[in-house]
C-alpha positions as CSV (number, residue, x, y, z in Angstrom):
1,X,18.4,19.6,35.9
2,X,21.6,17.2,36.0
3,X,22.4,15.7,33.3
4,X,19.4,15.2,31.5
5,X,19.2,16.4,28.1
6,X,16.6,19.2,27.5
7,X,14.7,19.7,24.7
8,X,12.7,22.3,23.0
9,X,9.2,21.9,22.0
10,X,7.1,23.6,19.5
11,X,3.5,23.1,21.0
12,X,0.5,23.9,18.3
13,X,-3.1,24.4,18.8
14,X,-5.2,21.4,18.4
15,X,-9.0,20.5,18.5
16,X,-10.2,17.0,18.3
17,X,-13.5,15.5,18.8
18,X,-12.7,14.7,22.8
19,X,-10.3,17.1,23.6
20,X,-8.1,20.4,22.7
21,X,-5.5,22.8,23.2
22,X,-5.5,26.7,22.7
23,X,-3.1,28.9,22.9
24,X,-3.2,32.6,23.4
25,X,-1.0,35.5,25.6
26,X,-1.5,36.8,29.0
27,X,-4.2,39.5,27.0
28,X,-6.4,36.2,25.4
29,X,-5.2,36.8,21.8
30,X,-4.6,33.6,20.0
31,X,-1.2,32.5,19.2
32,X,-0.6,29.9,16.4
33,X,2.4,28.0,18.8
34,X,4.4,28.3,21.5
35,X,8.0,27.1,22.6
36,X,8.2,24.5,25.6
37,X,11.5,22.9,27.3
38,X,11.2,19.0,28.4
39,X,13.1,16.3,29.6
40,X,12.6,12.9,29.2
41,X,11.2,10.6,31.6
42,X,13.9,8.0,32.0
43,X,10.8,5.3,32.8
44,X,8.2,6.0,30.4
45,X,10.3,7.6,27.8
46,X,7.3,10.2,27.5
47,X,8.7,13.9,27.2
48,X,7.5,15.8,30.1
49,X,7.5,19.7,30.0
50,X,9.6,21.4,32.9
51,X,9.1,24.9,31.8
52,X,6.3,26.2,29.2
53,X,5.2,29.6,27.4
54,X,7.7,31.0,25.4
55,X,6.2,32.5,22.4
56,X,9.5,32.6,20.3
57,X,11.9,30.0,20.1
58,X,14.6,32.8,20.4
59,X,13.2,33.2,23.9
60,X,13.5,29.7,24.8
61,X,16.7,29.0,23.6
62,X,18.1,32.7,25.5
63,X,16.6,31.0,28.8
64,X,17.5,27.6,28.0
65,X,20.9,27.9,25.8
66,X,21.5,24.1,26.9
67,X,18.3,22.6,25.4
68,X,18.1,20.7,21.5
């Protein structure tokens, strides 16, 4: 990844009146949030995910010890 600086996102569940997200494990059961790793786009300054699905933030911080 360079130099870009990582960061790790807490994703929740969400359901709005146009659109959602849900979150469950590989079996289907729900999980309240999940742990992503982004970088930021140097253009739009949006946060874009380069790796996704950890279910514990000690999970993503073992495979990403680098990322805020």
């Amino acid at each position: 990844m360079g130099n870009r600086t990582l960061f790790i996102v807490e994703v929740d569940g969400f359901e709005g009146e146009r659109s959602r997200i849900e979150l469950s494990d590989a079996s289907g059961a729900p999980l309240r949030v999940l742990y992503c790793v982004a970088t930021r786009n140097e253009k739009t300054g949006v946060l874009q995910f380069v790796d996704y699905g950890y279910q514990t933030l000690e999970e993503a911080r073992e495979a990403w010890p680098n990322a805020s």
